[in-house]
FIVEXTOR-745509 format. One line per 10 residues: number of its first residue (from 1); their letters; for each residue z, y, x of N, C-alpha, C, O. Coordinates in steps of 0.05 Angstrom, whole numbers. Atoms other than C-alpha are relative to their C-alpha. Last residue first. Layout:
NUM> A> Z/Y/X/Z/Y/X/Z/Y/X/Z/Y/X ~ ...
//
This chain:
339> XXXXXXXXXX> -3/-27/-14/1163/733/4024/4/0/30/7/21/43 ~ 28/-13/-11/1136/668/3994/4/30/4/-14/46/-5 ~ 25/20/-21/1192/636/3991/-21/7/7/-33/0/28 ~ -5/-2/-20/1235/704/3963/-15/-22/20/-23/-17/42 ~ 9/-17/-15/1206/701/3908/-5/1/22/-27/1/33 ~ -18/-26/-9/1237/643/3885/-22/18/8/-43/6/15 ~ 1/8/-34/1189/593/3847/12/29/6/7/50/-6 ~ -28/2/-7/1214/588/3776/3/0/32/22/-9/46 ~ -24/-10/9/1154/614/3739/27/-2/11/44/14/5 ~ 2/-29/-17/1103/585/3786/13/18/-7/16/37/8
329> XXXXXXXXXX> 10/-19/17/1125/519/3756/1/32/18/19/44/30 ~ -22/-25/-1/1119/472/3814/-20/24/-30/-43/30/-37 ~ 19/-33/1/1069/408/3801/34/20/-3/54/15/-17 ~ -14/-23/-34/1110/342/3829/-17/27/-5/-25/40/14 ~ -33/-8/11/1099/306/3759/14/20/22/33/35/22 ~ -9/13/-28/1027/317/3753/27/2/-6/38/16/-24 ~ -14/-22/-19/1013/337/3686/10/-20/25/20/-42/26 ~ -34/-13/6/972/278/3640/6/19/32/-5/15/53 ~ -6/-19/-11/892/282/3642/34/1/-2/44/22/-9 ~ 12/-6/-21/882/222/3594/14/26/10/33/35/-3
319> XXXXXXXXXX> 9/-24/7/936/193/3539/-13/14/33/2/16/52 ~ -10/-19/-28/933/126/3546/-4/26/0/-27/33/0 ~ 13/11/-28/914/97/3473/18/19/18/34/36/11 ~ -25/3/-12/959/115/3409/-11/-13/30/4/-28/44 ~ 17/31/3/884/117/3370/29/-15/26/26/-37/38 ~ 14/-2/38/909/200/3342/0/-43/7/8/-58/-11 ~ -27/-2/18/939/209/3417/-2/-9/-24/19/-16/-32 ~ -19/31/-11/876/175/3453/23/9/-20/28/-6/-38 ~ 12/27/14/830/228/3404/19/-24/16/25/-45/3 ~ -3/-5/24/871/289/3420/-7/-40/-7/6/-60/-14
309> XXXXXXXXXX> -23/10/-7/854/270/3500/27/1/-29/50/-8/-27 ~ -1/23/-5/787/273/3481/30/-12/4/37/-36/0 ~ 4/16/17/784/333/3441/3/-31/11/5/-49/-6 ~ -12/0/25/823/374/3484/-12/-20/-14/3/-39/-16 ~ -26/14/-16/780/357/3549/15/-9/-23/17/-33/-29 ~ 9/36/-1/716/366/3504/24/-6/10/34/-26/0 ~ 4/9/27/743/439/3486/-5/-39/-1/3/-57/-15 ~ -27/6/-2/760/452/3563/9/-15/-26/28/-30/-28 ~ -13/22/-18/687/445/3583/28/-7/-3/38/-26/9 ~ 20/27/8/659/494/3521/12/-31/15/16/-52/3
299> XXXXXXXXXX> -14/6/33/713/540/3529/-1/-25/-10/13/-43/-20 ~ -28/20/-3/700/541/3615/4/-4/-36/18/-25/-40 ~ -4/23/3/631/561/3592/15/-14/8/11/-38/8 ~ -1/10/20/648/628/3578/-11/-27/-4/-12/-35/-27 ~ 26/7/3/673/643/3639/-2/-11/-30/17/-23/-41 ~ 9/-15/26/736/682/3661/-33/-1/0/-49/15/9 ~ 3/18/31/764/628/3702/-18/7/-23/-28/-6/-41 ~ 21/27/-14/765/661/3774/-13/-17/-25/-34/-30/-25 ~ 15/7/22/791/718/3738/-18/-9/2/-41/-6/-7 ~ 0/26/13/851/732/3766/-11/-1/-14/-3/1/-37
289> XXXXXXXXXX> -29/6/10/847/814/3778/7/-34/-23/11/-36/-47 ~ 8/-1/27/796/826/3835/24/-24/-15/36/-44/-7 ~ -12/11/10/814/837/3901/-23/4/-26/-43/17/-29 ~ 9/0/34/780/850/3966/21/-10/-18/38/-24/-9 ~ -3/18/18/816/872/4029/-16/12/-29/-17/32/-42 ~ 17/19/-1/787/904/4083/8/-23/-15/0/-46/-11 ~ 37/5/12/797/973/4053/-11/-23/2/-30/-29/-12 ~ 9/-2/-32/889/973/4060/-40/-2/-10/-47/-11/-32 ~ 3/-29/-13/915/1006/3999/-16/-16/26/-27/-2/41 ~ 16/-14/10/918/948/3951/-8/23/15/-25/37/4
279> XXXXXXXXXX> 28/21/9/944/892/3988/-28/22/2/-49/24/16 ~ 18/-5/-24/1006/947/4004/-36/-16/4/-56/-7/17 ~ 2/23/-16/1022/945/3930/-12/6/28/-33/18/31 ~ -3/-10/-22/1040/1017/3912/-2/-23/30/3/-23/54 ~ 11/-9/-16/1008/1006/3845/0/12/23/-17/28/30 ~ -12/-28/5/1048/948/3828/-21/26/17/-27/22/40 ~ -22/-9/-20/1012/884/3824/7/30/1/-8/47/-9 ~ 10/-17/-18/992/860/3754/20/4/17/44/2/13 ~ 26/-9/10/1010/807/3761/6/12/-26/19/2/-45 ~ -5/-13/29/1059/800/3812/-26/10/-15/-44/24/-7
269> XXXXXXXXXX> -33/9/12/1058/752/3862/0/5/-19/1/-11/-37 ~ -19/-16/-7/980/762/3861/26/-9/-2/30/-26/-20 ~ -19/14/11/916/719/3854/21/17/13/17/22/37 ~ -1/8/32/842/730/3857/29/0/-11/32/-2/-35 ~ -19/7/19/841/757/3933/0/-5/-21/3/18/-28 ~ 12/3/22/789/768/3990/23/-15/-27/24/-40/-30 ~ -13/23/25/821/786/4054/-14/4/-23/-21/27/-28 ~ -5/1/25/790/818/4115/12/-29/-8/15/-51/1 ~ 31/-24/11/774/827/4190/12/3/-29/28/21/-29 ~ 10/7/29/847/786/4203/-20/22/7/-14/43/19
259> XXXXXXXXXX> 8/31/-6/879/803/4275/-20/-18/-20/-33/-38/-12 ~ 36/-3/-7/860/886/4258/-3/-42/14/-23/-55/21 ~ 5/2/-42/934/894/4271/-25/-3/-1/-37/4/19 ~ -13/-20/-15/943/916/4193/-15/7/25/-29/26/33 ~ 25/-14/8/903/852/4169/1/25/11/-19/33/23 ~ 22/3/-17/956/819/4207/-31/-4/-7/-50/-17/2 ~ -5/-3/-23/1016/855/4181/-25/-15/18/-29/-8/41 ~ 6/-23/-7/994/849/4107/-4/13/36/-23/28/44 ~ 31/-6/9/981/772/4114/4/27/6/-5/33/28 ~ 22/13/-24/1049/771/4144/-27/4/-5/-39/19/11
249> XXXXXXXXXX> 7/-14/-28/1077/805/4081/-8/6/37/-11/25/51 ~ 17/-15/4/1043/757/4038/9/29/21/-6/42/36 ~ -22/-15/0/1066/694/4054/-9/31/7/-18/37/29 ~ 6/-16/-21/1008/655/4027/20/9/-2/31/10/-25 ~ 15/14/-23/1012/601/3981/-6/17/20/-22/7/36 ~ -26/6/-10/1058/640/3926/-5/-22/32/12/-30/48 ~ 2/-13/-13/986/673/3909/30/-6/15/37/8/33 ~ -34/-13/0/965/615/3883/5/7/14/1/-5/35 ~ -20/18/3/892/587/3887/26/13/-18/27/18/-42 ~ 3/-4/35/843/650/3892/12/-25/-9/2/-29/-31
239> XXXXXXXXXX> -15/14/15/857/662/3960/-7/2/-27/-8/22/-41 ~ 0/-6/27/803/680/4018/20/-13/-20/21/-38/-15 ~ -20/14/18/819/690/4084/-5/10/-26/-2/32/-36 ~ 3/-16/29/762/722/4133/26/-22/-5/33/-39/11 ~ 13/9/25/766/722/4214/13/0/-24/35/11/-26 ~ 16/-9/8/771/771/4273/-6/-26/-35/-23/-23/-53 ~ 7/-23/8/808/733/4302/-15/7/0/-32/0/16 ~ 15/-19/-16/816/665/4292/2/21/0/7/28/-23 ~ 25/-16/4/874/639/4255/-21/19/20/-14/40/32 ~ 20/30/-17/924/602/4297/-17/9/-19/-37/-2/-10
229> XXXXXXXXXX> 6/-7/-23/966/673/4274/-18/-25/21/-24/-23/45 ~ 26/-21/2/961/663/4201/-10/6/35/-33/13/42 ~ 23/9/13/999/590/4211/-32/23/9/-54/19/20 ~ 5/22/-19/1047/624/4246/-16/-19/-3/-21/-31/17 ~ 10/-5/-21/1057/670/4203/-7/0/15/-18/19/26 ~ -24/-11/-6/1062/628/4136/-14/23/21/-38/28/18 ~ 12/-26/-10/1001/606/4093/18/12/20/9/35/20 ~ 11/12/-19/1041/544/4066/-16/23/26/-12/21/50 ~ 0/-13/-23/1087/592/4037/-11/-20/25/-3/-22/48 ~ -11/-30/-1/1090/548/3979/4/4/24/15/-14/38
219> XXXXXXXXXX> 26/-26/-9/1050/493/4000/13/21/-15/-3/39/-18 ~ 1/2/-32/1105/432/4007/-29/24/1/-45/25/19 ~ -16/-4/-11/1135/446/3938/-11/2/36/-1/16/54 ~ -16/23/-2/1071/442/3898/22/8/23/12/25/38 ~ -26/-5/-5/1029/495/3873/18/-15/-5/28/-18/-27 ~ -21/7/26/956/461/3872/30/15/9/35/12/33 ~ -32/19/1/916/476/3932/12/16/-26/13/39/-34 ~ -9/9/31/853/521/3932/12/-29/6/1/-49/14 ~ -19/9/10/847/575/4000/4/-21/-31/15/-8/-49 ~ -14/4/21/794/589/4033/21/-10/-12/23/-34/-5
209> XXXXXXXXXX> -21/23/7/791/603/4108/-8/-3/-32/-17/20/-32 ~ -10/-16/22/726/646/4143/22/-31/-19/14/-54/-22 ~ 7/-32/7/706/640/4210/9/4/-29/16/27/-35 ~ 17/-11/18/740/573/4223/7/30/1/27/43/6 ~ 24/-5/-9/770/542/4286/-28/4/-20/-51/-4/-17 ~ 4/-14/-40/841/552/4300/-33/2/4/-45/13/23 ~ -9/-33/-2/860/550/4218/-17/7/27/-29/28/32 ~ 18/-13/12/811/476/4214/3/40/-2/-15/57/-5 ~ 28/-7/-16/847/451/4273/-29/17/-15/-48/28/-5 ~ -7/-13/-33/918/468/4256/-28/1/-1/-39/23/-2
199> XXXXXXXXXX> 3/-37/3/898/447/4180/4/15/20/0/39/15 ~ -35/-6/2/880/378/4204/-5/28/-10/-25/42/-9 ~ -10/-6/-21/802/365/4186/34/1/2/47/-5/-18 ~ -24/6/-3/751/324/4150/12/9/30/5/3/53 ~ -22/24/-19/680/338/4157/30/5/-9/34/29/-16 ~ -21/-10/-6/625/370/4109/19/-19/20/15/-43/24 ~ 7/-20/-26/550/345/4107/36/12/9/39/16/33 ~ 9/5/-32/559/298/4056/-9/18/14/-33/23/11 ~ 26/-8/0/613/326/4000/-11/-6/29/0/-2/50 ~ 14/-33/-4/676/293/4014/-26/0/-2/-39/-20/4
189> XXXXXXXXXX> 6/-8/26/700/220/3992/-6/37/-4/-7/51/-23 ~ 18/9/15/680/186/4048/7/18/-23/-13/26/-35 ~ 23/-11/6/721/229/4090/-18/-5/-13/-35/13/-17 ~ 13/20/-23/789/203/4066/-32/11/7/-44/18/-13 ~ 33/-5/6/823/263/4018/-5/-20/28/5/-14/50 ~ -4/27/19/900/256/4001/-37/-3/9/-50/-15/-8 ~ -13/39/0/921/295/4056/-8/-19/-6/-5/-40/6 ~ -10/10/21/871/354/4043/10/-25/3/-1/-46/-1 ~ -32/10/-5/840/398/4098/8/-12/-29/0/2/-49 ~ -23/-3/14/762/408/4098/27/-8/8/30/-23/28
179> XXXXXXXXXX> -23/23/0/711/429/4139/19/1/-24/24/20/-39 ~ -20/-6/31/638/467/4122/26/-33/15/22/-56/21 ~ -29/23/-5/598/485/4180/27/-2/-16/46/13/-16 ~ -30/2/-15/554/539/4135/10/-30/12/12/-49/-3 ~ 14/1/-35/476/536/4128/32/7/9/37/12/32 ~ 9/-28/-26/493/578/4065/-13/-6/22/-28/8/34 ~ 21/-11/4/479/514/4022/-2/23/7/-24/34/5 ~ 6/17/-17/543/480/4060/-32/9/-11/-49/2/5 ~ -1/1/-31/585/530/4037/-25/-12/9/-37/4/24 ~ 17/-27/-3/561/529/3962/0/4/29/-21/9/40
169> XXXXXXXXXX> 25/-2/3/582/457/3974/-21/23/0/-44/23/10 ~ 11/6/-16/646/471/3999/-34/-6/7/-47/-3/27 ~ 0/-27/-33/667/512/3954/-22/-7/17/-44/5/21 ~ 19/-22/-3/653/463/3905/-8/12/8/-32/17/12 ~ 25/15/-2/694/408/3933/-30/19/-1/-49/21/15 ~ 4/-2/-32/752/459/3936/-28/-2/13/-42/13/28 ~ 8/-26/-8/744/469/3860/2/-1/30/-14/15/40 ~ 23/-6/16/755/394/3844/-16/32/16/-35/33/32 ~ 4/10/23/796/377/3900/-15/15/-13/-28/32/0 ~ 30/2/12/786/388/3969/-1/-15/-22/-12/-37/-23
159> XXXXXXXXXX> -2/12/32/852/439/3984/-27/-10/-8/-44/6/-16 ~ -35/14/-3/848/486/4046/0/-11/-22/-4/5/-40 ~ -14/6/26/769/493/4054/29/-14/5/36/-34/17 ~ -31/22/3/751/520/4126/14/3/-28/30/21/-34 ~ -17/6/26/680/543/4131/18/-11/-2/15/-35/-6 ~ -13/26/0/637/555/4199/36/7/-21/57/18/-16 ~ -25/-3/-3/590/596/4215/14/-19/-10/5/-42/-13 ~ -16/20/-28/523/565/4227/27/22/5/30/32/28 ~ 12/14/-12/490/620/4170/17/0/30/26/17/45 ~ -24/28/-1/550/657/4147/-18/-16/6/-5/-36/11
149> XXXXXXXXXX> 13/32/25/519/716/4169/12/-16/5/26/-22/25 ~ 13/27/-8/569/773/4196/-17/-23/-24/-14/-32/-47 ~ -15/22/8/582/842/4171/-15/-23/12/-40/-23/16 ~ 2/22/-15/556/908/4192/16/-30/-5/38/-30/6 ~ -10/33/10/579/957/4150/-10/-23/6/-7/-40/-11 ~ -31/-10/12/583/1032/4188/10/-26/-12/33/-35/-9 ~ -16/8/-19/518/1021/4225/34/-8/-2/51/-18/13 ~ 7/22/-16/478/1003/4171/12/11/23/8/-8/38 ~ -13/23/15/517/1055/4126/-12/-20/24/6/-26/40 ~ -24/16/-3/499/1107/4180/5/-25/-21/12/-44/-8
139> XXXXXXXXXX> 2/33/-5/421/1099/4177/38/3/9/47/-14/24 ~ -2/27/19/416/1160/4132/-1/-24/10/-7/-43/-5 ~ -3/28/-22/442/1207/4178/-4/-24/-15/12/-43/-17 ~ -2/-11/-45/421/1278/4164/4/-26/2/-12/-35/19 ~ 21/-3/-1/416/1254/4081/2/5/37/0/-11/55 ~ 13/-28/-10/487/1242/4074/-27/-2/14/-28/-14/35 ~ 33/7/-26/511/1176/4058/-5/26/-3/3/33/-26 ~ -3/-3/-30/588/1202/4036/-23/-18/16/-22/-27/38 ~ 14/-27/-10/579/1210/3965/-4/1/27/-21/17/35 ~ -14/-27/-4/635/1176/3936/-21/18/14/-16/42/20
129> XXXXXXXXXX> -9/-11/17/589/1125/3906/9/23/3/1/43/-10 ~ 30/-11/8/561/1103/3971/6/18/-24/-3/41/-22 ~ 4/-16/-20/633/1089/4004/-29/16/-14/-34/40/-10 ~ -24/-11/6/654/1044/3937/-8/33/27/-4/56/19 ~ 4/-10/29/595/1010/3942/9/25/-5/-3/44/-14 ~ 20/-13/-5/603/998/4024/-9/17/-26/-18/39/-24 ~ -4/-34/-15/669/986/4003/-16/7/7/-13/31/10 ~ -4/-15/12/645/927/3955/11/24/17/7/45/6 ~ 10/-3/24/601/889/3987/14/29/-6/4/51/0 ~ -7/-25/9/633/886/4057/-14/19/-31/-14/43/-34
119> XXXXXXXXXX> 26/-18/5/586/830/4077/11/28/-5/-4/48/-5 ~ 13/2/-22/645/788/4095/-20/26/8/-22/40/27 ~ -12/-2/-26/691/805/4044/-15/0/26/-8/15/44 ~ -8/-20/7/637/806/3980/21/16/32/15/37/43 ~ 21/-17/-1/604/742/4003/8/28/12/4/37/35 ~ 5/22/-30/677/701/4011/-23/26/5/-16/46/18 ~ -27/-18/-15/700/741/3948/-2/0/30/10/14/46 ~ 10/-35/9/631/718/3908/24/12/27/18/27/45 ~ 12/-8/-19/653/648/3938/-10/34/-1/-13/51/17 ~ -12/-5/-24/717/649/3907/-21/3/19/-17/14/40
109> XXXXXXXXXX> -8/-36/1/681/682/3841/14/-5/35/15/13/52 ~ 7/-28/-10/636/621/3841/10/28/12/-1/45/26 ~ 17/-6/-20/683/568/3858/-22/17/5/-28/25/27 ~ -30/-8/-21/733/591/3802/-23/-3/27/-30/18/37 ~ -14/-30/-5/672/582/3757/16/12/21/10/33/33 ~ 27/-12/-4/646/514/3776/2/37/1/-4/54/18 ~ 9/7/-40/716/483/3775/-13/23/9/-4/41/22 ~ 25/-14/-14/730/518/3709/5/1/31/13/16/48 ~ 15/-13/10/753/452/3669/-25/32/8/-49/36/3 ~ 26/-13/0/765/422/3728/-13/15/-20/-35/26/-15
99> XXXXXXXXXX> 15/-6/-35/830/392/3703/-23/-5/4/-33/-25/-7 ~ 27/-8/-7/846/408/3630/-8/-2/26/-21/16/36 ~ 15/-15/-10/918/381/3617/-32/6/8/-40/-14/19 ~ 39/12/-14/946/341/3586/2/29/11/17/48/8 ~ 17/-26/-5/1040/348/3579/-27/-11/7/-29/-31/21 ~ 13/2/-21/1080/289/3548/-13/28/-2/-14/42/-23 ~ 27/-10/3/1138/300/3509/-22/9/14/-23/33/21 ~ 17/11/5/1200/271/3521/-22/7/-12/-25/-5/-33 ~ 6/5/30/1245/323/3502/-15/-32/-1/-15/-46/-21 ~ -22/9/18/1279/320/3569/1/-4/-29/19/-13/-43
89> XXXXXXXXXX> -13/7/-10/1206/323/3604/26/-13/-17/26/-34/-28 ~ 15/22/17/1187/368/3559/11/-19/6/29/-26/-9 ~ -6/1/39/1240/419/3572/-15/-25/-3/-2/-44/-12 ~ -20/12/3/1224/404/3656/9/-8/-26/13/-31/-33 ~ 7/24/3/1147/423/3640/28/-18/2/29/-40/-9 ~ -29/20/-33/1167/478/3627/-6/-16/-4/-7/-24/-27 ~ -18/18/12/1091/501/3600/22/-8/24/22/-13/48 ~ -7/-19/23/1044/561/3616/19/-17/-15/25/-10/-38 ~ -15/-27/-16/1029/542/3696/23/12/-27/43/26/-24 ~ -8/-7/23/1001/472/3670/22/29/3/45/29/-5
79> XXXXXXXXXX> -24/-3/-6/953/470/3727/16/7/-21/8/29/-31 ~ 1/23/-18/881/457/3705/30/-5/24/31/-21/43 ~ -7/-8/-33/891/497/3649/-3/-31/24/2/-55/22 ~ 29/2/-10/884/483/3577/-6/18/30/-16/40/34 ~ 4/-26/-13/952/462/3564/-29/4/16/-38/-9/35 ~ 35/0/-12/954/404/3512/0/21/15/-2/39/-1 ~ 15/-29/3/1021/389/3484/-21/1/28/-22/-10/50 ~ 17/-5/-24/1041/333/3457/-3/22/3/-4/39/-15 ~ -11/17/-11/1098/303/3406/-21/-4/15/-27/-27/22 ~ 16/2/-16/1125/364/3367/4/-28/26/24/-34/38
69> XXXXXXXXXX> 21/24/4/1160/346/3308/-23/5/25/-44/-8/23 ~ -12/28/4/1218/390/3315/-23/-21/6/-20/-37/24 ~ 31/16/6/1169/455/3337/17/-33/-8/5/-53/1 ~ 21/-5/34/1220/511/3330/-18/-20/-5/-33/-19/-25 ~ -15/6/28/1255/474/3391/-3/13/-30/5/2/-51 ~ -13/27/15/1205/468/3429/18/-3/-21/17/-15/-42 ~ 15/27/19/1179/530/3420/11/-20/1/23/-28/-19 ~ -1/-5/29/1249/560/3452/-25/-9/-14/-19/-26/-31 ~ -22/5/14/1251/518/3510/-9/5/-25/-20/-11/-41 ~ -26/5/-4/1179/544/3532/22/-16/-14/13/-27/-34
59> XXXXXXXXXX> -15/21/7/1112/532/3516/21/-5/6/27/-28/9 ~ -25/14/-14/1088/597/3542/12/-19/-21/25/-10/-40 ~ -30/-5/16/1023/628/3519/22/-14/9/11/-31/23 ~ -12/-21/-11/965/626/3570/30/10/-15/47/26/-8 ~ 17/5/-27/923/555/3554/13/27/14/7/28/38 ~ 1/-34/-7/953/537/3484/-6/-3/33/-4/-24/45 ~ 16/1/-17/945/467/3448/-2/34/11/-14/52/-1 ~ 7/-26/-9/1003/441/3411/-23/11/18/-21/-2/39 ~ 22/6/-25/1013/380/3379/-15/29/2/-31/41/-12 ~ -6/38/-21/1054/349/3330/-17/5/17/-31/-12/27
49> XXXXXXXXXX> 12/13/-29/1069/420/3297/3/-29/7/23/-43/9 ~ 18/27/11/1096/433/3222/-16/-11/22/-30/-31/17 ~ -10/15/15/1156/480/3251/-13/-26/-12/0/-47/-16 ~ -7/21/-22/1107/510/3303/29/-19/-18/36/-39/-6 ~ 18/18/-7/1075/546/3247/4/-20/7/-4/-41/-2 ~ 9/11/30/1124/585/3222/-4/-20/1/9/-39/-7 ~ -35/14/-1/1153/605/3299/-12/-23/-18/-14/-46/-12 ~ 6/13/29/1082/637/3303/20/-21/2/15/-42/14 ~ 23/-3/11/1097/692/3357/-16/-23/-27/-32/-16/-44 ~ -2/-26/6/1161/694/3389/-15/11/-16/-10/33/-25
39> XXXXXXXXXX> -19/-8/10/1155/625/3393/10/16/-11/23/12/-32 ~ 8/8/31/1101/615/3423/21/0/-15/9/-9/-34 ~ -6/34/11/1139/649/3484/-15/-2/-30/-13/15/-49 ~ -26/4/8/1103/711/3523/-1/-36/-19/-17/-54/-23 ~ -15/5/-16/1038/714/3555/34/2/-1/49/4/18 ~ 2/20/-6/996/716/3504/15/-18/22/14/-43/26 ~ -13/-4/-30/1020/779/3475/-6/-35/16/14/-50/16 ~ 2/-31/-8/983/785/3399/2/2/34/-15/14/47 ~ -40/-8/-17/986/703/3389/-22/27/1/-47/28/1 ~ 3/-18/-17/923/680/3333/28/12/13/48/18/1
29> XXXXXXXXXX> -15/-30/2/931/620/3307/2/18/16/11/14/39 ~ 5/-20/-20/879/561/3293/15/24/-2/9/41/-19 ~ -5/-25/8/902/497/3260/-8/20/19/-6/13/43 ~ -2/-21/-30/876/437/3270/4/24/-19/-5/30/-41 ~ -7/-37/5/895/386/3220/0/14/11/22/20/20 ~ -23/-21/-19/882/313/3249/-13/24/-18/-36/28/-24 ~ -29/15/1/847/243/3223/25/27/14/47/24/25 ~ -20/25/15/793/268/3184/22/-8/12/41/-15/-3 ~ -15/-9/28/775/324/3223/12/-11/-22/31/-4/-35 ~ -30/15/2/777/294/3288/4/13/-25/26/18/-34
19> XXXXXXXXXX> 1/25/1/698/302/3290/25/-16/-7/27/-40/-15 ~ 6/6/38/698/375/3268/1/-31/11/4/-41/-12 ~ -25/12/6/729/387/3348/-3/-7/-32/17/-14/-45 ~ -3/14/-13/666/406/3381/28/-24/-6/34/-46/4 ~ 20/35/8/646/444/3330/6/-19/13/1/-39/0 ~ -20/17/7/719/488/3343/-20/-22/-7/-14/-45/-14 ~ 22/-8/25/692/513/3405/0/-29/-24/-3/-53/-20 ~ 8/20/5/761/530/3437/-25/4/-19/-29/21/-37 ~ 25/2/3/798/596/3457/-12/-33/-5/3/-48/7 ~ 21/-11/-20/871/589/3459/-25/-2/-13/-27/-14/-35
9> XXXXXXXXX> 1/-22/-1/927/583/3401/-23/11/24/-26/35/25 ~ 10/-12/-21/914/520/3368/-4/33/6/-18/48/-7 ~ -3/-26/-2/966/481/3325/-21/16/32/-15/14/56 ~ 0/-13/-20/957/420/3313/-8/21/2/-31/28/-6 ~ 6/-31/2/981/384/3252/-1/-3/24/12/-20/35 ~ -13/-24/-18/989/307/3241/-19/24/-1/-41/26/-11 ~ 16/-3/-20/954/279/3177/11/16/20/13/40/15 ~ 5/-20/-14/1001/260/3123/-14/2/24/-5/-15/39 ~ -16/-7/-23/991/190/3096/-8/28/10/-32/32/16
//
């Protein structure tokens, strides 16, 4: 009996996967544009497919239908951002996914952004570079970047799932008052020291916000104006979620007014954003260009996901990690909602 094929176009370590070698065909193919349709890119391939595993290429319509025999697909993401998940859906074809694979990561770089914002990391860098400490006054920078300790400040996580949780913890090893907001979350199941909050009371009474929620219908443009404005002033907002979670020209307008100190960003409407983005021109925002992920032991953590959830498909068990069904594809969300 023929051995299903799977076709892998992301990163993976493939020792981790010599164990399904007897009962599965992994294939490994390299895409040029990763962000276009598999399709466009190993059509060939996706003709002998029963199982796809890509983590930034688009599983659109068109693979499906070059892929007849496809009858999973694996998106190594902890949001399936790179698959319609509607197509499948009417194909019947379940979607896994990788959730938490880079918890630990994503919560480094959002706290790095948290650091980086507060402390003024990088424009102080950026100010030293250009030249402008001048010997006559060498104690301007210490007067010039003054930033607050996050010792007994006080942390407001929007979203306390995997990566929230995290947050919170690095929070809570600053000597931060660490809250969270999350519907589904009872306080027993938060990190101990943190509390459970509304998002009114966690916006009206944290020094610095994060942002990690899933993109779902009721948090696009959760972030609104009115929201940003029961924000303290003077305090931080960091996003490295989805950037369709904040309404972004409000954010501009009350970093503008000086109501916001800073923003710390991972995540854009447009990516890349244009270089006349207003984001980009103002100093007390940080950015850096989505790459909360870019770790090399997310490969290692997403590789076991894949292999396990390979191995229920192969032994026709429950297939683990399946796609939420209420997740928004960030591909079809208007613009205009989060404008």
């Amino acid at each position: 009996m023929n051995k299903p094929i799977a076709i892998a176009t992301c990163p993976v370590d493939e020792s981790l996967l010599e164990s399904l070698n007897d009962q599965v065909e992994i294939r490994y193919a390299q895409t040029t544009n990763r962000r276009i349709s598999l399709a466009e890119q190993v059509a060939d391939q996706l003709a002998e497919a029963h199982i796809i595993v890509a983590e930034i290429d688009l599983v659109d319509k068109a693979t499906l239908a070059a892929a007849p025999n496809l009858q999973l697909v694996i998106s190594c993401r902890a949001s399936p951002v790179n698959v319609d998940l509607d197509a499948c859906r009417e194909r019947g074809v379940p979607v896994c996914t990788t959730p938490g694979r880079n918890a630990d990561s994503t919560a480094d770089l959002s706290f790095a952004l948290i650091l980086d914002v507060t402390r003024r990391v990088t424009e102080a860098s950026m100010w030293m570079r250009s030249g402008q400490w001048k010997p006559e006054d060498s104690g301007e920078p210490y007067r010039r970047f003054k930033g607050p300790t996050l010792n007994s400040r006080t942390l407001g996580v929007v979203g306390g799932g995997a990566v929230g949780q995290r947050v919170a913890q690095r929070g809570l090893g600053f000597g931060m008052e660490v809250q969270v907001y999350d519907p589904f979350l009872t306080q027993d199941r938060l990190p101990k020291g943190c509390t459970i909050a509304t998002l009114d009371h966690l916006l009206c009474t944290s020094d610095v916000v994060t942002l990690h929620v899933p993109l779902l219908e009721d948090t696009i443009g959760l972030i609104n104006e009115q929201r940003l404005s029961q924000m303290r002033e003077g305090a931080y907002l960091v996003n490295a979620s989805r950037a369709a979670v904040v309404v972004q020209p409000a954010l501009v307008r009350f970093l503008q007014d000086g109501h916001l100190a800073g923003v710390g960003l991972d995540v854009f409407a447009d990516e890349p954003p244009a270089a006349d983005d207003p984001l980009l021109e103002l100093p007390n925002v940080v950015v850096t260009p989505h790459i909360a992920g870019a770790s090399a032991d997310v490969v290692r953590s997403q590789t076991k996901m894949v292999a396990e959830i390979i191995s229920a498909y192969l032994d026709e068990a429950e297939l683990p990690y399946r796609a939420r069904e209420d997740l928004v594809d960030f591909r079809k969300v208007d613009a205009a909602a989060a404008l």
